[in-house]
C-alpha positions, 0 to 999 in steps of 0.5 A, a space after each residue: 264059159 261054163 264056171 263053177 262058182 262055191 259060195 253061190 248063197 253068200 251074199 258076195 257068191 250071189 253078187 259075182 252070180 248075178 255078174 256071170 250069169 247074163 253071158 255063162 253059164 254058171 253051176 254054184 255050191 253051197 251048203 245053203 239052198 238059194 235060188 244061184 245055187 245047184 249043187 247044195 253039199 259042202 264044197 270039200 265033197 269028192 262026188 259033188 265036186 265030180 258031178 259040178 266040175 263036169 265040163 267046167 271051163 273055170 272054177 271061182 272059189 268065194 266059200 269059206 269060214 270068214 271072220 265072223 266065224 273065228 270064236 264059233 269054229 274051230 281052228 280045225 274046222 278052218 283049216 278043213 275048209 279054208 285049207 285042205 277045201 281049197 286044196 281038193 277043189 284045186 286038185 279036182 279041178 285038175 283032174 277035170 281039166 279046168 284052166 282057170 281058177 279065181 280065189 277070193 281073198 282078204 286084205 285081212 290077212 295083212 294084220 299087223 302090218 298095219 301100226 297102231 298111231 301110224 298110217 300103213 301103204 299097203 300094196 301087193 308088195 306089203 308082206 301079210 302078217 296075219 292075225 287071226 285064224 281066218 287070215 292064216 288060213 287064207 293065207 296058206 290056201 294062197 300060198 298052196 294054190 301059187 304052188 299048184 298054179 301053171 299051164 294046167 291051172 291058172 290062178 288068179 287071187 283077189 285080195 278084196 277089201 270091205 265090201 259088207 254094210 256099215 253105218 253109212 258115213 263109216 262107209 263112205 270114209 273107208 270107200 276113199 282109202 279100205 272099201 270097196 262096192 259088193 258089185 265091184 268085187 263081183 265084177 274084178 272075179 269076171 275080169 279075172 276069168 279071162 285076163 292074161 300074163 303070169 299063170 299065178 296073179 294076186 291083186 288088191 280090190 279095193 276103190 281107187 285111193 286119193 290120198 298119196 304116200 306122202 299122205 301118210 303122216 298127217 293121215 294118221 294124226 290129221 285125216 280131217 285136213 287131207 281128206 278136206 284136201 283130197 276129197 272135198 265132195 265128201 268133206 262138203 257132204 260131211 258137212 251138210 249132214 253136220 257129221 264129223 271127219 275123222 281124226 286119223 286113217 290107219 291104212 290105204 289099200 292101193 292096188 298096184 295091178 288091178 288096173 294094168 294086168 288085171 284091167 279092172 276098175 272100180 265104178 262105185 265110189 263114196 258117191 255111192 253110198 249116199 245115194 244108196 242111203 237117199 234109195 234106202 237100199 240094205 246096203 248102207 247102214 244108218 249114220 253112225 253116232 255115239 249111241 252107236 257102237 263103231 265097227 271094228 
C-alpha cells in the first residue's frame, strides 16, 4: 500500500513509520524535518496535500496540538488544527480517492468521566467529557470524521492511551490498567489499515487489564492488595526494589474491540518496562521518588 502518514517527526509518527515501512510504501508530513518525513509543510496545506495524496491507498493521521501545547497555543490555533486540519485532510483524501483513513486519538478526551476518590471502567461505551481544549478538539475532529466516514472513506479512530516516558515504577503501574507500549500504538494503526466491519470503528489501545469490574471498589481505596491479587509479578518486583505500591487507581482503560474487530493485541506488558530499564533505553524514566515530582 501506499500510505500517507502526518506527524511522520513525532515520536509515535516515527514508531508507526518504522511499523509500515518493511512492507509500504509510506509519504510522512511534517512541519519538522526528519529522516521518515518527505513532504515537510503543514499538513492543513492544499498543495502539499495534493502532491502526498497522489496515488495514496490510505491516510494516518497522528499530527496534532496535544496537551503539552494547551497554555502555549491558542484555542484558535487548536482548532485550526485539530479541527478544520483534520477536516481538509479528509475532504482531500476524498477527492483523491483514498479508502481508508486511521485517526489517532485520546483516551484524554474522556476528562471528568473519571471521579475524583472513586475508580472509573472505561470502555468504548463510556461517554467522553472532555476537559480541556485539546480533548474537545479531538473530540470534534471524531465526531466530523463519523460524519464524513462511508464506502468512499473508511475511518478507523484509536483512542491511545499513555505511551511517552515516565519514571520507570510510575510506567510499570499504569501499563496494568492506562499505559500502553509506543510500539504497540504503532502496531493497532497497521492492523487498522486492513481490518473489516463497519465503515466507521473506534477503539481503545491500551495493554490488556487484570483487574476486573468488580475491582473498582477496593481499587480506588486499596490498590496495593488487588494488584498483590492480580498482579503479583509485579507486586514481587516492587518489592525487590523496596518500592511502594500504590494506594489507589483512579481508572481502567479496557478495550471492548481492539482484540475481536480490530484483531490487535498488545506485546508489551509491565515485563517490559523493567527490562528496558535494565537496557537503559530513554523510554523509561528513573524510579520515582519523593524528591521527585509525580507526573500528572
Amino acid at each position: 500500500m501506499r500510505i500517507v502518514l502526518t506527524g511522520s517527526s513525532g515520536r509515535l509518527g516515527r514508531a508507526i513509520f518504522n511499523a509500515l515501512a518493511p512492507s509500504h510504501t509510506v509519504i510522512g508530513i511534517d512541519r519538522s524535518p526528519f529522516s521518515t518525513t518527505h513532504l515537510v509543510g503543514d499538513f492543513t496545506d492544499a498543495a502539499l496535500l495534493r502532491q502526498g495524496l497522489e496515488g495514496a491507498d490510505a491516510v494516518v493521521h497522528c499530527a496534532a496540538l496535544h496537551a503539552p501545547h494547551v497554555g502555549t497555543f491558542s484555542d484558535d490555533e487548536f482548532r485550526r488544527i485539530n479541527v478544520d486540519g483534520t477536516r481538509r485532510l479528509a475532504e482531500a483524501a476524498l477527492d483523491a480517492g483514498v479508502k481508508r483513513m486511521v485517526f489517532t486519538s485520546t483516551t484524554a478526551l474522556y476528562g471528568r468521566a473519571v471521579v475524583a476518590g472513586d475508580c472509573t471502567w472505561i470502555d468504548e461505551d463510556t461517554v467522553p467529557q472532555p476537559k480541556s481544549i485539546y480533548h474537545r478538539t479531538k473530540l470534534e475532529a471524531e465526531q466530523i470524521l463519523k460524519g464524513m466516514s462511508g464506502l468512499d472513506l473508511q475511518v478507523r479512530v484509536l483512542r491511545m492511551s499513555r505511551s511517552f516516558p515516565e519514571p520507570t515504577n510510575v510506567m510499570a503501574v499504569y501499563r496494568l490498567h492506562r499505559g500502553v507500549d509506543i510500539r504497540d500504538v504503532a502496531d493497532a494503526h497497521v492492523a487498522a489499515l486492513t481490518n473489516g466491519g463497519k465503515d466507521f470503528q473506534r477503539h481503545i489501545v491500551s495493554a490488556s487489564t487484570l483487574f476486573k469490574p468488580e475491582d473498582c471498589e477496593a481499587l480506588a481505596v486499596d490498590a496495593a492488595s488487588i494488584i498483590r491479587l492480580r498482579a503479583p509479578g509485579l507486586a514481587a518486583k516492587f518489592a525487590q526494589q523496596n518500592w511502594p505500591l500504590p494506594d489507589n487507581i483512579d481508572r481502567i482503560y479496557a478495550s471492548k474491540s481492539a482484540g475481536t474487530v480490530l484483531g490487535w493485541h498488545f506485546r508489551f506488558g509491565y515485563d517490559e518496562v523493567f527490562a528496558q530499564l535494565d537496557r537503559e533505553s530513554l523510554e523509561v524514566l528513573p524510579p520515582f521518588s519523593q524528591n521527585t515530582r509525580r507526573p500528572e
